[in-house]
N, C-alpha and C positions, 0 to 999 in steps of 0.2 A: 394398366388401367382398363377395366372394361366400361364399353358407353352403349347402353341400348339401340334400339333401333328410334325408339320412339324418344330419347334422351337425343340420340343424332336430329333429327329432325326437329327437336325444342329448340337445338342452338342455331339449327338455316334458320328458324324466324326470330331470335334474336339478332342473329347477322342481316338475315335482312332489311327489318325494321330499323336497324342501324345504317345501314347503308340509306335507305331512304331520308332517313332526318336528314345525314351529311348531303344527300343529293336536293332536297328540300330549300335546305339554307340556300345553298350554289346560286339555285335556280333562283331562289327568293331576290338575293341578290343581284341578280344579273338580270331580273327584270324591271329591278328598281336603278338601276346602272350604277350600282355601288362595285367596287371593286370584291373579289372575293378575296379570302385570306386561302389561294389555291394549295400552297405549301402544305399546311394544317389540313385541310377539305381532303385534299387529293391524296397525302400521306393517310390520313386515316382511314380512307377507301381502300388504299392498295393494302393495308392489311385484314381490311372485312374481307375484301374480293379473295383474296392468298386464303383465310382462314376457310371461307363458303365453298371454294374449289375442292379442299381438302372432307371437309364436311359432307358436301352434297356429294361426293363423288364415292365417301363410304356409304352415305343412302342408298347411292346407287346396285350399287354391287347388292343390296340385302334388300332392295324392294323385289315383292312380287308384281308387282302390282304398280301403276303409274311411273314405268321406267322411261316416259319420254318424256314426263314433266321433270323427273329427275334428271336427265340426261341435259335437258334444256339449262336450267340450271348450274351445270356443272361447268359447259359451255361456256354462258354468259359471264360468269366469273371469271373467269381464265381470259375472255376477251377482256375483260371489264378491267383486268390486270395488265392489258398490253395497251388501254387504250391512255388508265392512269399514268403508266411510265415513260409513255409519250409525251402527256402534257406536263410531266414532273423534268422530264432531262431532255427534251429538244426545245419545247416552246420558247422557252428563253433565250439560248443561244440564238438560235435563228433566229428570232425575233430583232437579236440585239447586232447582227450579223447582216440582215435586212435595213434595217433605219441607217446603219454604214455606209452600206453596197446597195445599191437602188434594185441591182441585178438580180441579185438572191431574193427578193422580194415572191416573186412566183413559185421558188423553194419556200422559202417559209410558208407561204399560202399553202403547198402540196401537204406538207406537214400536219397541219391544222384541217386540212381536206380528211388525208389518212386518219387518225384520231376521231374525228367524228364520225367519219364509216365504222371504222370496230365502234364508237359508241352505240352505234345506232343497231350496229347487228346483233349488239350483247341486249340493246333494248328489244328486239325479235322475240331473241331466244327468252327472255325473262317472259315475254307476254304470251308465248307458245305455251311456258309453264301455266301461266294461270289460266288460259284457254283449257289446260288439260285438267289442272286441278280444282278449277271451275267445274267443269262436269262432272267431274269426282262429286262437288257438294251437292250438286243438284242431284246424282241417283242419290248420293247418301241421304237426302230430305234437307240440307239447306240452301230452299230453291234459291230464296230470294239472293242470297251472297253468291248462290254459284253460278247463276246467269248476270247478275251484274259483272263478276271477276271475268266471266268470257266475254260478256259486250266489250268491255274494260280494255280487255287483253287482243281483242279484233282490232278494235281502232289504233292501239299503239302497235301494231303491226302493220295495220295500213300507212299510218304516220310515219313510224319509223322505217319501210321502206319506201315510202314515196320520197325521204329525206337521200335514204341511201342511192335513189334510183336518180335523183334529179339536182341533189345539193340541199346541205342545212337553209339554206335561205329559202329554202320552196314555199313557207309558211309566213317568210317575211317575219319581224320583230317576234310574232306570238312564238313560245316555245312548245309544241303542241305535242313534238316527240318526243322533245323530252318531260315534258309537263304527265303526260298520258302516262308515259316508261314508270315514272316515279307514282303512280297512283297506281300503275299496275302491280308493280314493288309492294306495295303495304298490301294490297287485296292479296296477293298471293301470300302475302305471311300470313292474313286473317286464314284464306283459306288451308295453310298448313300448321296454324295454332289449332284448330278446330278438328281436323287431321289426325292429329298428334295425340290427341285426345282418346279420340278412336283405338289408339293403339294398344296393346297387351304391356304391364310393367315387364315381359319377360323376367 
């Protein structure tokens, strides 16, 4: 089966448009103090991320052009893969291993530490992407999208490493890196539907 270049790059912004609703809900969730349904959430992530690694990673190889937004990309999935299957197959045991053993408790904390550093660093690399493909729209002439996608894409790199630098609690209750990561998510699939468009049917 052959798939374009530009047919490659129509399914990163269906994947990642997908991956943002899933991450949406989460947050939605979690800031309303509702429990998430993680199982569901985080299963259906670990195969956007599996599917977008795979994806962006043949973009990669065939772009001329914007190979660091692509590269970022390919990255963040791949973290984004290691951060899900941490919170799919240790959170629980330890969790449950912790309320036991009072001891393990600072284990299960290192755990849930670990997990949010890969999250935070796949949110980097995601907002690298749209810094890059952000300026991409601005020479291509969609100022106004491709400076907001890099303001967008500045701050959840600030955010997201001042999380990684200092601890998820740096912001206190607000979720600001991951709030920022998931709005940088949508901007960059706006900015690679528009993209995509651009491209030759080959």
């Amino acid at each position: 089966m052959e798939i374009t270049f530009k047919q490659t790059v129509q399914i990163m912004v269906i994947l990642l448009f997908a991956a943002a609703i899933t991450q949406s809900i989460y947050t939605a969730l979690y800031v309303l103090e509702m429990s998430p349904p993680r199982q569901l959430l985080w299963g259906l992530e670990s195969a956007l991320f599996v599917l977008l690694a795979a994806v962006a990673g043949s973009a990669l190889v065939r772009a001329d052009l914007l190979t660091l937004g692509f590269s970022a990309i390919v990255c963040s999935a791949l973290l984004n893969v290691v951060q899900v299957s941490v919170g799919l197959t240790l959170f629980a045991p330890f969790g449950e291993a912790a309320a036991e053993m009072s001891q393990l408790a600072p284990t299960a904390s290192a755990v849930v530490a670990f997990s949010f550093m890969v999250y935070n660093a796949a949110k980097v690399l995601l907002a690298i992407a749209a810094v890059v493909f952000g300026m991409a729209m601005v020479n291509g002439g969609s100022k106004a999208l491709g400076y907001v996608s890099a303001l967008v894409g500045f701050i959840a790199i600030i955010a997201n490493t001042a999380s990684m630098a200092m601890g998820r609690d740096v912001f206190g209750p607000l979720p600001i890196a991951g709030g920022s990561g998931v709005v940088t998510t949508i901007l960059l699939a706006v900015c690679l539907l528009i993209y995509a468009r651009s491209l030759p049917e080959e």
